[in-house]
N, C-alpha and C positions, 0 to 999 in steps of 0.2 A: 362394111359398117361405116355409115357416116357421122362425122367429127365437123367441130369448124376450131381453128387457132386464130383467136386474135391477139393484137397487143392492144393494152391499154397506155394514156400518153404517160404516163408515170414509166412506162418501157417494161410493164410488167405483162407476158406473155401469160393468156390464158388459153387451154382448151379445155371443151365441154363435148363431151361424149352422150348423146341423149339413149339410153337402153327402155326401151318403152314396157315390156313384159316384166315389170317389177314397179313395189312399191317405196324402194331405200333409192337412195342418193347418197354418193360420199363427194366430200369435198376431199382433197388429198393437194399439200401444199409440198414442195419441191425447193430445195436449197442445192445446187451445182458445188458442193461441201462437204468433204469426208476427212478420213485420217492421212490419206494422201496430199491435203493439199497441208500439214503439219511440219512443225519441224520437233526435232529430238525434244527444245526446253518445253514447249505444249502438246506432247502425244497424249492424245487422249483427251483434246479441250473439244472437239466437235461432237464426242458421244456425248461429255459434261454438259456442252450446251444443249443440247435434246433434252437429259434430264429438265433442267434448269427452268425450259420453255414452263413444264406442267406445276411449278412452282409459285403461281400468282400472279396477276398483274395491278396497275393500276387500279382496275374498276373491279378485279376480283382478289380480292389479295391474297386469297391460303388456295392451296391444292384440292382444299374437302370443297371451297366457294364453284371451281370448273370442275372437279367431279362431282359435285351434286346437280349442277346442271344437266349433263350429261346422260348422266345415271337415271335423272328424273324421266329425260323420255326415250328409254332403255338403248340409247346411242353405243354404238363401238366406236372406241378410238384407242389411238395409239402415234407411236414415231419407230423410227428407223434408224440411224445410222448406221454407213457402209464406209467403205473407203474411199469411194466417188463421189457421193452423195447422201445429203440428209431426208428423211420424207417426217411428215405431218397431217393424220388423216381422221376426220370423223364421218362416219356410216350412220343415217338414222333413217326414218320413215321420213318420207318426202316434206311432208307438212313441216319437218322442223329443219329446212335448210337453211332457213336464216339464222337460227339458232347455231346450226355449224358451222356457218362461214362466219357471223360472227366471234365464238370462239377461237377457232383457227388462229384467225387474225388478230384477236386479239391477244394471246397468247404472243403472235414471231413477232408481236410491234410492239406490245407494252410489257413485257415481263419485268419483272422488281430487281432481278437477280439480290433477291436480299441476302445481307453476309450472314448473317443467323442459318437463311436454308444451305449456300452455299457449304459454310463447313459441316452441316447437317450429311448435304448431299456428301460429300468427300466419303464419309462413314460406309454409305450406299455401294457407291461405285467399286471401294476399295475391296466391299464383301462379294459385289457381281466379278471383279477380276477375281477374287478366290476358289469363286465356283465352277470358273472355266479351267484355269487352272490346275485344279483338283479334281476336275472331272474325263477322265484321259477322252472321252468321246467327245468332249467338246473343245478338247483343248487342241486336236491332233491339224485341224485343218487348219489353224493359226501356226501351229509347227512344222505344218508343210508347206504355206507357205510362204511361210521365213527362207525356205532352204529352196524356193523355186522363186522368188524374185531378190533375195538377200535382205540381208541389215544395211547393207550403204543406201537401200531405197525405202522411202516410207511404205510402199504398196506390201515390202516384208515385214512392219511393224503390227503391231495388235490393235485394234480400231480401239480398244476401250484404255489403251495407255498402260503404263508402269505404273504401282500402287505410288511408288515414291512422287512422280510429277502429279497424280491426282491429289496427294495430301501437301502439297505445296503450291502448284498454281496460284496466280494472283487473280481477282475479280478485273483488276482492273484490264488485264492481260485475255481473259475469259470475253470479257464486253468487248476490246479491242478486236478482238481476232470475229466475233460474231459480227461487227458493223463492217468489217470488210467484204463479209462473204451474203450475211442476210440484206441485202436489197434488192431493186425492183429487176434492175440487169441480170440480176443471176439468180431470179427463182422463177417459179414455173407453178401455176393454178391451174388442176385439173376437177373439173364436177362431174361425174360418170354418175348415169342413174336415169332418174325419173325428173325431166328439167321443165321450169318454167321457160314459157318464152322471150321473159324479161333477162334471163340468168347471166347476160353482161352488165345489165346497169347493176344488177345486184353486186357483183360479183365487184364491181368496181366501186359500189358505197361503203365495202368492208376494205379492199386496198388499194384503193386509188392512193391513197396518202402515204403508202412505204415509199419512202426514201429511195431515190436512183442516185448513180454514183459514176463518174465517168468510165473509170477501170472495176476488172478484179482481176487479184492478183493471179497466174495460172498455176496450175499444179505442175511440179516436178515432172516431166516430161522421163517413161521409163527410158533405163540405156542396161542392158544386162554386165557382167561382170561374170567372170569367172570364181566360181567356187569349189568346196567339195560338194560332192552330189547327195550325200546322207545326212540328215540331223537325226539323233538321237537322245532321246531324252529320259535318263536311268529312273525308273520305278518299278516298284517291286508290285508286281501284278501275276496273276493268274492269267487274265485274256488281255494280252498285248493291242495296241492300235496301231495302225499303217494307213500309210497312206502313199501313195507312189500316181506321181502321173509327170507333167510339162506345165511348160509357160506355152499356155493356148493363143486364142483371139481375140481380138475387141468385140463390141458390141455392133458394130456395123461390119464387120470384116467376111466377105464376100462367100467365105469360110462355113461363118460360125452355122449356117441351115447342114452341110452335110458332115461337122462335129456333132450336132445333135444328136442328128440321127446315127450315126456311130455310138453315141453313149449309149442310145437307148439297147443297141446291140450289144453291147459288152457289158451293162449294169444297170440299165436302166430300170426293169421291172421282174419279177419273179419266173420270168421267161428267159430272163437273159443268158447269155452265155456266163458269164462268170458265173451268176446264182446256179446255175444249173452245174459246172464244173469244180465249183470250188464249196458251195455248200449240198445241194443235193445229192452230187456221185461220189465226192468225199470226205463230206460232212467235217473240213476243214473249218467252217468259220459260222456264225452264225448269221452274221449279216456283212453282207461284202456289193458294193455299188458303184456306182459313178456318176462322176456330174462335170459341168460343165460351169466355170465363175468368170465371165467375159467383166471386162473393164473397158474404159475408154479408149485406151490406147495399146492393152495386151489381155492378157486372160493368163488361169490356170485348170487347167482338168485335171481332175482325181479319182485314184478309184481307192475307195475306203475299204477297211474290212476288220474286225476283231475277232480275230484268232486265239489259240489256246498257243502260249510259247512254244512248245516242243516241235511246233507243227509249220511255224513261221518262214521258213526256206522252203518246206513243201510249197505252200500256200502260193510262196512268190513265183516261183518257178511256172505254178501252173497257169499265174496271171502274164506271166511275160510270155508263155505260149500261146496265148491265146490274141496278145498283142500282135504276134509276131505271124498271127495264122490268117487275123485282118490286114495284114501288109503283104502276103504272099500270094492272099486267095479272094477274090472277088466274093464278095455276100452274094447269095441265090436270091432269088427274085422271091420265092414268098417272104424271107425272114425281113427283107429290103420292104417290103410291099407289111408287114406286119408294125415295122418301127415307127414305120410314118404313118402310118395307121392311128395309133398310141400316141405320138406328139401329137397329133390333129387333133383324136379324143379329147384327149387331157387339156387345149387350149380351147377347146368349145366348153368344158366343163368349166374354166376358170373365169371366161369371159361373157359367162351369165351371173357374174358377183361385179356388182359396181364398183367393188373395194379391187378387185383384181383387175379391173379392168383401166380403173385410173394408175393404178401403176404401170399398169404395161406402155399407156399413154404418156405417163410422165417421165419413165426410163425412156422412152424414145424420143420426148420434146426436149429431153436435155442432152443427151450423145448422139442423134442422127440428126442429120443436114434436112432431113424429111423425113414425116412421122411415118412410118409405116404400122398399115393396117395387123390387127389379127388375121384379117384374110390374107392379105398380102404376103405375112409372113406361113401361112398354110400353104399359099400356090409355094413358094420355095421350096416348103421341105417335102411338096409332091414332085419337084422335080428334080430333087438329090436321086444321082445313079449311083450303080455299084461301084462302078470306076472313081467318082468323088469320092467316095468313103474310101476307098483305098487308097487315093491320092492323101488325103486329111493325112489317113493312119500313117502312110511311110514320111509325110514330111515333119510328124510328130515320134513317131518313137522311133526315135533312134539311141543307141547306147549314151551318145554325148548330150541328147536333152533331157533326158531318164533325172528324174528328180524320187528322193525318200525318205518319208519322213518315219519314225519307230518310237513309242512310247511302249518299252517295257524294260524287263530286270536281266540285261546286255552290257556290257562292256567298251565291244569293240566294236565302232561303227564301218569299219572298212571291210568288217567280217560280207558284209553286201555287194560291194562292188564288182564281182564276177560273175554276179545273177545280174545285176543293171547291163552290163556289158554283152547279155546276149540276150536283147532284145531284139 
C-alpha cells in the first residue's frame, strides 16, 4: 500500500495514505502524549485535555457550535487517549475534508479551555473514573496492570487519573502541560481515504501555524522493580474477573509478529485453545481471551476471563496448562497456518476503513524509526514459525514473570501463588 510522509517547515510531520475504493476520508491528528509522560500531582491531565479539546474555541465557542458542524454532514469523530499517546479523528464523505481538517485544527490550536467548562468538565470525568471502577470488566485490565508494570511507574497508573487530582488540577497547570507536549515536533497528521492531489498544501493551510518548539520533554523511560505478583481487589461478586499474563514488547520489538500470533492461539478467537478448554469442554467461564498491549518501550499480555468464584483455581490451573503445553510443545502446522491466517483476515478487514487505517499509520509514524506497511506487517506474521512461538512462549511464562490480577469476594491474595509458580 502506498503512503508518502512529509514534513512541513513548521516541523510538523504528515502522512497521507490515498485508499481509492471509498468514498470517506479521515483526517486523524497524533499528539506523542499520554498518561505516561504525567507525574503523580497531574495524573490524569492528558485524558482532561482530550475532553477539554471538544469544548470550544475561538471561532467556535460551545461544544453544540463543533457538533453541529459535524453532525450536519453526518461526520464521525472522536479522540483517544492511551498512555503513550493522544489521537484526534474526524471520518466524513470526501467532499467535506476541508471541513475536517479544518476542525481538527482548529480544535488542538484554539481551544478556550474556559473555567466554567473546565469545572463542568471535572463533574464528567470524575463520573467516567466511577464507571470503570464499578464496573469489574472494565476496571480489571487497569488492575492488572498496576501489578505488571507497578505504582513506582506511571505506565501502572490509570490513564483517566484519581477523582481527587481531576477535582483539583489547576487550568493553568492543564494549559502548561498541553503547550509542552501539543506542537509541531511532536505531533503527527495522518489523511487516509479518498485524497486530493493538492492534500499537502491543504493540509498545511490548516497547520502550518502550530507552534514548533525546540525540546519535548521525554517520558519516564520503563525500569521494572520487584513486586508481589498478585493484586487483589475485594468485591463482593458472583462472577469474579482475572486477569493473568507478563510485561510483553514494544511496538517495534522484533518479537511482537510471533506474540501475536501466539495469542491468537491461546485466546484469540472462538477456535482458540483457551475458548475451547476453559469455556466449551468446561464450561468454566463465559468469556475467557487474550490480547496483546505493546507500548514504546515494553508491553503487557493478558488473558482475561470472568468466571463463577467457586470455580477460580480450576479455571487457572487449566490456563497455566495450557501455557506451559505452548512452551513444551511446538504448535502443528495447520493450527500455525490457521492463526496467521486470522491476523491477516482481520487486518485486510480493518484496512478497508480510512479511520483504521490512519491509525495504524499514525501508531507507526510516532514509535517506529520507519513506517511500516499493513503489508509489510502481513509478510511478518507469514513468516512466524512454530519454533518463534515457542521461543516467545518460554521467554515469557515463566513462574517469576507470571503477573495476576483478581476482582472478587477473596481475602487472601497469596492463596495464588503456588498455581503462578507452576507455570
Amino acid at each position: 500500500m502506498n503512503y508518502t510522509h512529509t514534513t512541513l517547515p513548521n516541523g510538523l510531520r504528515v502522512v497521507n495514505v490515498p485508499l481509492h475504493d471509498t468514498r470517506a476520508v479521515t483526517v486523524f491528528v497524533f499528539a506523542k502524549v499520554g498518561s505516561r509522560h504525567e507525574t503523580r500531582a497531574i495524573n490524569g491531565a492528558s485524558h482532561f485535555i482530550e475532553h477539554l479539546m471538544f469544548k470550544g474555541t475561538k471561532k467556535r465557542p460551545s461544544t453544540l457550535d463543533l457538533s453541529k458542524l459535524l453532525d450536519g454532514v453526518g461526520a464521525n469523530y472522536n479522540a483517544f487517549t492511551s498512555k503513550d499517546w493522544t489521537g484526534y479523528f474526524v471520518k466524513a464523505d470526501a467532499s467535506h475534508l476541508g471541513l475536517a481538517l479544518d476542525v481538527v485544527s482548529d480544535m488542538l490550536q484554539h481551544s478556550l479551555f474556559d473555567p466554567k467548562e473546565i469545572e463542568r468538565e471535572r463533574g464528567v470525568i470524575v463520573e467516567e473514573i466511577k464507571m470503570y471502577d464499578e464496573n469489574p470488566v472494565m476496571a480489571i485490565e487497569n488492575l492488572f496492570e498496576s501489578i505488571v508494570f507497578g505504582k513506582h511507574h506511571p505506565l501502572g497508573w490509570d490513564i483517566a487519573g484519581p477523582a481527587k487530582v481531576i477535582t483539583s488540577v489547576s487550568r493553568q497547570s492543564l494549559i502548561s502541560y498541553r503547550d509542552r507536549y501539543y506542537h509541531a515536533g511532536n505531533m503527527l497528521v495522518v489523511v487516509a481515504g479518498r485524497l486530493p492531489s493538492d492534500i499537502n498544501r491543504r493540509v498545511e493551510k490548516f497547520f502550518g501555524r502550530l507552534p514548533r518548539r525546540s525540546r519535548t520533554p521525554l517520558a519516564k523511560p520503563y525500569t521494572a522493580k520487584d513486586a508481589f505478583p498478585i493484586a487483589l481487589l475485594k468485591k463482593d461478586l458472583e462472577q469474579v474477573q482475572v486477569g493473568l499474563g507478563v510485561r510483553s514488547y514494544s511496538y517495534t520489538d522484533r518479537r511482537i509478529a510471533a506474540l501475536n500470533v501466539l495469542s491468537v492461539i491461546l485466546g484469540g478467537n472462538m477456535s482458540s485453545r483457551l475458548f475451547i478448554q476453559v469455556r466449551e469442554r468446561r464450561g468454566l467461564a463465559y468469556s475467557v481471551s487474550s490480547s496483546s498491549n505493546p507500548y514504546e518501550d515494553t508491553g503487557a499480555f493478558m488473558i482475561h476471563a470472568g468466571l463463577e468464584k467457586s470455580r477460580l483455581d480450576e479455571a487457572l490451573k487449566v490456563i497455566v496448562a495450557e501455557l506451559k503445553r505452548l512452551k513444551k510443545t511446538r504448535v502443528a502446522g495447520p493450527e500455525l497456518a490457521r492463526a496467521k491466517e486470522f491476523l491477516r483476515g482481520k487486518m485486510i478487514l480493518n484496512i478497508e476503513d480510512s479511520e483504521n487505517l490512519a491509525s495504524w499509520y499514525g501508531r507507526q509514524g510516532l514509535f517506529a524509526k520507519k513506517i511500516e506497511t499493513p503489508d509489510q506487517a502481513m509478510a511478518k506474521i507469514a513468516a512466524v514459525t512454530a519454533a518463534d512461538v515457542q521461543r516467545v512462549a518460554k521467554h515469557l511464562f515463566r513462574p517469576s514473570m507470571m503477573r495476576l490480577a483478581v476482582i472478587g469476594p477473596f481475602e487472601d491474595r497469596r492463596h495464588w501463588l503456588p498455581i503462578l509458580k507452576q507455570v
